[in-house]
MOPAC internal coordinates of N, CA, C and O (Angstrom, degrees):
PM7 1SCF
backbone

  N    0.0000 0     0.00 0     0.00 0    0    0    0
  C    1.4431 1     0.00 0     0.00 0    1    0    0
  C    1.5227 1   109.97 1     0.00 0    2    1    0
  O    1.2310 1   118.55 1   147.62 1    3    2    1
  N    1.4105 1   120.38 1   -32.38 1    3    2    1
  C    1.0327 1   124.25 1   179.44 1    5    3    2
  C    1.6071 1   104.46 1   -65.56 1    6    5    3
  O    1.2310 1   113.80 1    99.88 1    7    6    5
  N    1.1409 1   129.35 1   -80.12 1    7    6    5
  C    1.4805 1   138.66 1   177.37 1    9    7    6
  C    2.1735 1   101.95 1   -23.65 1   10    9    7
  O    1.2310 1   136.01 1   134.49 1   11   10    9
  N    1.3809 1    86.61 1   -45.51 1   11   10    9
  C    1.8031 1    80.30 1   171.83 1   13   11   10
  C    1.1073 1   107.52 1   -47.87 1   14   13   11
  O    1.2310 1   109.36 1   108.11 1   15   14   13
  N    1.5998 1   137.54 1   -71.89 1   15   14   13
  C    1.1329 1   138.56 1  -163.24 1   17   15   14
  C    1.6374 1   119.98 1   -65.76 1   18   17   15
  O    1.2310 1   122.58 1   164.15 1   19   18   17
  N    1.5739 1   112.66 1   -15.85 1   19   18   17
  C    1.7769 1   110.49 1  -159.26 1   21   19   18
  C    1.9507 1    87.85 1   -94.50 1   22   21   19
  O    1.2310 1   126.49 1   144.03 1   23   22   21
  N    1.4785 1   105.12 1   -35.97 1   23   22   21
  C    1.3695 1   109.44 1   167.86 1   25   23   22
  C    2.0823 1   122.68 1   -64.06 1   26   25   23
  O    1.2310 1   150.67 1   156.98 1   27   26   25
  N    0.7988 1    57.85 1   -23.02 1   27   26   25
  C    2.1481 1    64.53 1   175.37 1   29   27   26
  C    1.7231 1   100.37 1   -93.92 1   30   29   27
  O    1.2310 1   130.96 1   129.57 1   31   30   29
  N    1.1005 1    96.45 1   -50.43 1   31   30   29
  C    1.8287 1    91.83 1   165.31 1   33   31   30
  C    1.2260 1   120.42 1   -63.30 1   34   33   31
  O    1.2310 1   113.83 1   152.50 1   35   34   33
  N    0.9598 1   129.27 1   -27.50 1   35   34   33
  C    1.5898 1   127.42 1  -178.07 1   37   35   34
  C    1.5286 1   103.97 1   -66.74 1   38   37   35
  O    1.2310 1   132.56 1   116.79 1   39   38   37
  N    1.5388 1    93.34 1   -63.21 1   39   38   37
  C    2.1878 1   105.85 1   166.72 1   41   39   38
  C    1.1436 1   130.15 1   -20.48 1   42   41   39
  O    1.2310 1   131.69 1   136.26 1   43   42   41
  N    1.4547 1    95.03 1   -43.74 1   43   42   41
  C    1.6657 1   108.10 1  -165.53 1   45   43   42
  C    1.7108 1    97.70 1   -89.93 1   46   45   43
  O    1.2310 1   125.10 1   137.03 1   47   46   45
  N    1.4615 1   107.80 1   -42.97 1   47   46   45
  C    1.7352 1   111.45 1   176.53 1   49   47   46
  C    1.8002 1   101.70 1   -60.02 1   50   49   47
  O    1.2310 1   118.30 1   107.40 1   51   50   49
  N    1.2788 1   120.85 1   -72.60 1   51   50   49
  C    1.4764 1   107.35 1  -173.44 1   53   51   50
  C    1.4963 1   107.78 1   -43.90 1   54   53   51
  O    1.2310 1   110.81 1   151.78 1   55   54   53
  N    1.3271 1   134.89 1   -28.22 1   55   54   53
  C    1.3977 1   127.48 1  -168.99 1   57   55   54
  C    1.5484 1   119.96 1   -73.82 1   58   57   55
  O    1.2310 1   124.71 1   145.81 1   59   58   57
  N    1.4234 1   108.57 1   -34.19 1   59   58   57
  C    1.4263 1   128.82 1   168.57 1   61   59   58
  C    1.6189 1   119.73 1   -57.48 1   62   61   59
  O    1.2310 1   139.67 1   135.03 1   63   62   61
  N    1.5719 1    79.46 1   -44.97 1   63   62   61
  C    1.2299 1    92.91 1  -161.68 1   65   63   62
  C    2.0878 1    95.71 1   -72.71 1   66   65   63
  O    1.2310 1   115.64 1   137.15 1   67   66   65
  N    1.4805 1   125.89 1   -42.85 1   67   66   65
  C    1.3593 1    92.73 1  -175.61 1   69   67   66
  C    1.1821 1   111.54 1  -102.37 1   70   69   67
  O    1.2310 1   119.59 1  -127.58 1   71   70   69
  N    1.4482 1   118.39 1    52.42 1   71   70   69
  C    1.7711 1   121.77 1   171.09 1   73   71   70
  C    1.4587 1   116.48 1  -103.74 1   74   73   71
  O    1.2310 1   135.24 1   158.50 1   75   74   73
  N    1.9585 1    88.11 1   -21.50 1   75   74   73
  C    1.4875 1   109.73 1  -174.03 1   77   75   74
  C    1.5777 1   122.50 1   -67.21 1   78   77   75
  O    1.2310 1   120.44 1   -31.18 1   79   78   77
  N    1.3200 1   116.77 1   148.82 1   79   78   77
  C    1.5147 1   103.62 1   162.41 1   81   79   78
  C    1.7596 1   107.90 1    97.10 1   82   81   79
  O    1.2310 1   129.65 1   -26.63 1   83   82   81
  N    0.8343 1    99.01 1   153.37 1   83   82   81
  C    1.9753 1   119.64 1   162.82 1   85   83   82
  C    1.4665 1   118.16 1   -84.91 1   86   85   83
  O    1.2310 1   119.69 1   163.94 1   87   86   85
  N    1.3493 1   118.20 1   -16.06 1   87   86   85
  C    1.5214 1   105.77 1  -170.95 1   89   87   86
  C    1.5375 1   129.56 1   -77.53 1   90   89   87
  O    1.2310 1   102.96 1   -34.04 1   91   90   89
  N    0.9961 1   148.87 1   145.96 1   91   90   89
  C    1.5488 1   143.89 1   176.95 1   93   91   90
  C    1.7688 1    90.13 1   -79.29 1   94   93   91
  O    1.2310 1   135.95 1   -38.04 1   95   94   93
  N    1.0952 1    86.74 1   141.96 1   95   94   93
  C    1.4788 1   125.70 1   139.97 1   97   95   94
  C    1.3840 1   145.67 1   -56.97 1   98   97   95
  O    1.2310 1   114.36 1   -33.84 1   99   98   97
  N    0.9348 1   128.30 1   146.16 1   99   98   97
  C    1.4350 1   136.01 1  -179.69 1  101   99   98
  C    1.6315 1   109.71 1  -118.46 1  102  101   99
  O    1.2310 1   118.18 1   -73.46 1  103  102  101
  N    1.5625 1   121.07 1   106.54 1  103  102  101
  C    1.5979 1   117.83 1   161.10 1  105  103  102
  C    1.4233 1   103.68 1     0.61 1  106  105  103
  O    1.2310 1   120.66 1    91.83 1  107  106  105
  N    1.1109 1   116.34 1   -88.17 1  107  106  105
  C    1.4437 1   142.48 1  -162.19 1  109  107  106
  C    1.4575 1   103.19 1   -37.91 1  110  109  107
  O    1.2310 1   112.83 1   117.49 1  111  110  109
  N    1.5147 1   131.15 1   -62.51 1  111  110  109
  C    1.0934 1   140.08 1   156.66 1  113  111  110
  C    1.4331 1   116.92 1   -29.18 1  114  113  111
  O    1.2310 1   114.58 1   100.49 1  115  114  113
  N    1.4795 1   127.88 1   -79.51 1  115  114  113
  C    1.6029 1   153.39 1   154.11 1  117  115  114
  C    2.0303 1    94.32 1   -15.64 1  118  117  115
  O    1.2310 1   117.34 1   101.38 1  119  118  117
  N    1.3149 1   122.67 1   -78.62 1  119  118  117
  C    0.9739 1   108.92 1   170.90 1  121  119  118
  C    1.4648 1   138.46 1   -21.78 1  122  121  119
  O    1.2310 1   132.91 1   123.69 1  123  122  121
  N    1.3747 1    92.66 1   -56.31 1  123  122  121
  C    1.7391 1    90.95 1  -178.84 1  125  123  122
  C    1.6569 1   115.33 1   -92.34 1  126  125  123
  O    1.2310 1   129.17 1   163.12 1  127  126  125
  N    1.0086 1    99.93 1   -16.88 1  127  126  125
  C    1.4246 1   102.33 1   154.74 1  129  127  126
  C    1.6622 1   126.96 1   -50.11 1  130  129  127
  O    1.2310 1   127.85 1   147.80 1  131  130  129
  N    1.0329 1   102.49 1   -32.20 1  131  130  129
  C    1.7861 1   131.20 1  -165.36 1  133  131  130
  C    1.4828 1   105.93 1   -93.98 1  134  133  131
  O    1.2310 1   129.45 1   145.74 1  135  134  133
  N    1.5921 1    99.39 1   -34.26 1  135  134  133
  C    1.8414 1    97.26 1  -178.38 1  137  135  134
  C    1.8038 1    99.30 1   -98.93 1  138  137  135
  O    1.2310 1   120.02 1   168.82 1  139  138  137
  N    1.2933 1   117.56 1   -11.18 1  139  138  137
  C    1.4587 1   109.05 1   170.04 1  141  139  138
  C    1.6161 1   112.82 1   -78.03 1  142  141  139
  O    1.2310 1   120.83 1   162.02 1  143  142  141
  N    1.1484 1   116.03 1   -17.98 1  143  142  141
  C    1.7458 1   128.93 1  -179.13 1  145  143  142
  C    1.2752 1    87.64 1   -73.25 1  146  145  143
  O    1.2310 1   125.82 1   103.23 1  147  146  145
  N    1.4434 1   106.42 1   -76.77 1  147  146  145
  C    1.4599 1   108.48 1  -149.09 1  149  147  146
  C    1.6905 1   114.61 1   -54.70 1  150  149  147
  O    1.2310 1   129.63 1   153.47 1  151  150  149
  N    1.8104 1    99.04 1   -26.53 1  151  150  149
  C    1.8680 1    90.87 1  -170.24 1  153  151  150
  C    1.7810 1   102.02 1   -75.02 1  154  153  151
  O    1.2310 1   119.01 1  -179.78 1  155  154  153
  N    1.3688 1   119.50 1     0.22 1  155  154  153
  C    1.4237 1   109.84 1  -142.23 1  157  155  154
  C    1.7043 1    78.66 1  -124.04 1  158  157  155
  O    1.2310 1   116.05 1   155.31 1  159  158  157
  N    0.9557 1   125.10 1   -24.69 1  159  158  157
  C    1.7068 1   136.68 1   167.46 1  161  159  158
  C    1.6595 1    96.69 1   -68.29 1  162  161  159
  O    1.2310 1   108.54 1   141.78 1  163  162  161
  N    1.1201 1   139.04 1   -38.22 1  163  162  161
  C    1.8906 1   148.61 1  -176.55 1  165  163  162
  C    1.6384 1   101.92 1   -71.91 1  166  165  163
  O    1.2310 1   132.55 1   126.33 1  167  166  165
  N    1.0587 1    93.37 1   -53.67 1  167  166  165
  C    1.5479 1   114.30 1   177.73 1  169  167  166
  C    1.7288 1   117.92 1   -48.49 1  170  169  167
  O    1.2310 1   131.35 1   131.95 1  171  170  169
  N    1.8345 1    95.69 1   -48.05 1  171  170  169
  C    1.2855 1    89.85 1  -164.46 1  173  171  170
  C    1.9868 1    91.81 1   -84.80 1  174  173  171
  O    1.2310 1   112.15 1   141.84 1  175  174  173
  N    1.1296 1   132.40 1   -38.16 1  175  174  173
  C    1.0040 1   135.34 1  -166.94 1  177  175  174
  C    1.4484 1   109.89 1   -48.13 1  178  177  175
  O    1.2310 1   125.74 1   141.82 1  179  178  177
  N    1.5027 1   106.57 1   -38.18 1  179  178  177
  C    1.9932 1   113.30 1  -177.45 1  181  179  178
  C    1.4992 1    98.11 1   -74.46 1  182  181  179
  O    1.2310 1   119.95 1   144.50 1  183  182  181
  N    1.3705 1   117.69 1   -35.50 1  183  182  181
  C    1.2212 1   106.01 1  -170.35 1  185  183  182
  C    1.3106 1   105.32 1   -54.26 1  186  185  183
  O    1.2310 1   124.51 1   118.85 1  187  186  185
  N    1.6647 1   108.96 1   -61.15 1  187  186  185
  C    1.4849 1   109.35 1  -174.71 1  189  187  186
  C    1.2320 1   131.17 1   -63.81 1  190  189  187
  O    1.2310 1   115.52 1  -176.53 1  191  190  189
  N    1.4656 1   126.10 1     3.47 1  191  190  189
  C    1.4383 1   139.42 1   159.77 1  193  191  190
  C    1.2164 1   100.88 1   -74.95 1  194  193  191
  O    1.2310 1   116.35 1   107.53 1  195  194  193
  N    1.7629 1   124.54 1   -72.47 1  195  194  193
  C    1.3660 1   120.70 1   173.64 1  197  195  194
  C    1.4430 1   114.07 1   -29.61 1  198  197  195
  O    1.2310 1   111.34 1   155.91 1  199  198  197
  N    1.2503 1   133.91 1   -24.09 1  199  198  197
  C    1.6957 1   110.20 1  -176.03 1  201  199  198
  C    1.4462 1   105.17 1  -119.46 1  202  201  199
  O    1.2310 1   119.33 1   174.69 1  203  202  201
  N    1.5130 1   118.89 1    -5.31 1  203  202  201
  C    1.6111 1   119.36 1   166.40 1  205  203  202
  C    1.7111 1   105.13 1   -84.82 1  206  205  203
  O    1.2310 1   127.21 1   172.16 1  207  206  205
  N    1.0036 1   103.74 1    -7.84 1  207  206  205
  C    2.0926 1   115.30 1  -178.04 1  209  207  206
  C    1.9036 1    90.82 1   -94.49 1  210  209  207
  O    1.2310 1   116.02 1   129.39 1  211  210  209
  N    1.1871 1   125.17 1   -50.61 1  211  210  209
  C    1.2294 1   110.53 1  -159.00 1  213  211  210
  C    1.5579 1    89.67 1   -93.04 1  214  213  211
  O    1.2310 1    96.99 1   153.69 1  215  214  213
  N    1.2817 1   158.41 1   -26.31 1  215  214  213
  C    1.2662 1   149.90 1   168.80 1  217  215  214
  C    1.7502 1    94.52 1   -65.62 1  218  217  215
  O    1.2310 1   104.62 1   121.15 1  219  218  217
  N    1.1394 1   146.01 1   -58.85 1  219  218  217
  C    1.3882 1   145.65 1  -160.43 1  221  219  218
  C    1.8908 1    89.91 1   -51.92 1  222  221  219
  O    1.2310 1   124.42 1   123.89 1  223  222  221
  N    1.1076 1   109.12 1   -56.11 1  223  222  221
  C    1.6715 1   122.99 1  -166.82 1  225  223  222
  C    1.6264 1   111.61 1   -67.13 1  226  225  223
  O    1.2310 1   122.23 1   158.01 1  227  226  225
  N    1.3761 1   113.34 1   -21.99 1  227  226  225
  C    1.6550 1   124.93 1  -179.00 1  229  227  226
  C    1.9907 1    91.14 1   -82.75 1  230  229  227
  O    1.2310 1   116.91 1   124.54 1  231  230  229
  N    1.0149 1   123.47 1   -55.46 1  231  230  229
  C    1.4753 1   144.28 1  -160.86 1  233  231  230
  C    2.0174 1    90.24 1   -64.59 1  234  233  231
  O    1.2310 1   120.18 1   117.67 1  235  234  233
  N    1.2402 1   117.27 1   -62.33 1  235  234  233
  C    1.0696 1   110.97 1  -164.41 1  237  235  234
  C    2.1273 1    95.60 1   -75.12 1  238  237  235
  O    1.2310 1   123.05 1   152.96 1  239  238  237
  N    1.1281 1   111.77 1   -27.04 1  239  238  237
  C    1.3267 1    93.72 1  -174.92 1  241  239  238
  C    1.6953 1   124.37 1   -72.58 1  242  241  239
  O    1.2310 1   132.33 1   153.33 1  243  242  241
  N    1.5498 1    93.79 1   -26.67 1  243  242  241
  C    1.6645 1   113.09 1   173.73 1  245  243  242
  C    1.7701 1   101.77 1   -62.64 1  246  245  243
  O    1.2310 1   121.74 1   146.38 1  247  246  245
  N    1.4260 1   114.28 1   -33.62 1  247  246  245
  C    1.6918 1   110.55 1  -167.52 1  249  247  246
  C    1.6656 1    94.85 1   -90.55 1  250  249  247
  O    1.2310 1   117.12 1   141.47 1  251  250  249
  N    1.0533 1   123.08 1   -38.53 1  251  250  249
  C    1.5810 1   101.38 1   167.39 1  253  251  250
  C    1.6380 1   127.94 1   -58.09 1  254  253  251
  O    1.2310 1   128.08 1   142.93 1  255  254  253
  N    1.5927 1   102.05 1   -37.07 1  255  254  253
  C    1.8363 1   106.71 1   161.29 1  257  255  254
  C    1.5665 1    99.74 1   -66.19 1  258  257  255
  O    1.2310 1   114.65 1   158.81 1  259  258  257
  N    0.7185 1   127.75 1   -21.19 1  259  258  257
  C    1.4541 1   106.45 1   178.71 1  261  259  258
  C    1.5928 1   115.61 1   -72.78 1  262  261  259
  O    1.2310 1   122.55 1   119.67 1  263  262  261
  N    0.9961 1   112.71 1   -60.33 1  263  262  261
  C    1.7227 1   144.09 1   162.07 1  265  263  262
  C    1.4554 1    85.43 1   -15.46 1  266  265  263
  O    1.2310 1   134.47 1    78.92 1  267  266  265
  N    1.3983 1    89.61 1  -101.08 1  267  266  265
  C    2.3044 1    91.85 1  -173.52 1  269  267  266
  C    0.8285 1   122.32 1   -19.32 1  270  269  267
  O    1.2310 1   118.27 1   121.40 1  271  270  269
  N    1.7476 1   120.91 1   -58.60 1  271  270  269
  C    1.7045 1   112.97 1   172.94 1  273  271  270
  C    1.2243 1   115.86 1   -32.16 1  274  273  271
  O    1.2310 1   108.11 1   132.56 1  275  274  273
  N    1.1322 1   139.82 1   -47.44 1  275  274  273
  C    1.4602 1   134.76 1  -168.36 1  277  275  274
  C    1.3949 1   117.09 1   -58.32 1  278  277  275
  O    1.2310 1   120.10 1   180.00 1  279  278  277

């Protein structure tokens, strides 16, 4: 959960960060800018599967304890 949040912060920091300023750019620059989003945008997406997969799996295990009681 933590990594959710340091990764969404990072997003929001690289995003600031190239809106900022007067200077041009270079392709070359812009590029890797674009592949540091995107790997860290991959990143955040597994994360958030990893904890909608392990909440889905807590939810179904509580409804099978439920089940037995009966």
């Amino acid at each position: 959960m933590k990594n959710l949040f340091a990764f969404g912060f990072l997003a929001f920091a690289l995003t600031a960060v190239s809106c900022g300023g007067n200077q041009t750019k270079t392709e070359e620059a812009a590029d890797s800018l674009t592949e540091v989003v995107d790997s860290t945008a991959e990143a955040l997406v597994d994360s958030i599967n990893n904890v909608a997969d392990s909440a889905t799996t807590a939810i179904d295990n509580a409804a099978d304890s439920a089940q037995n009681v009966q």
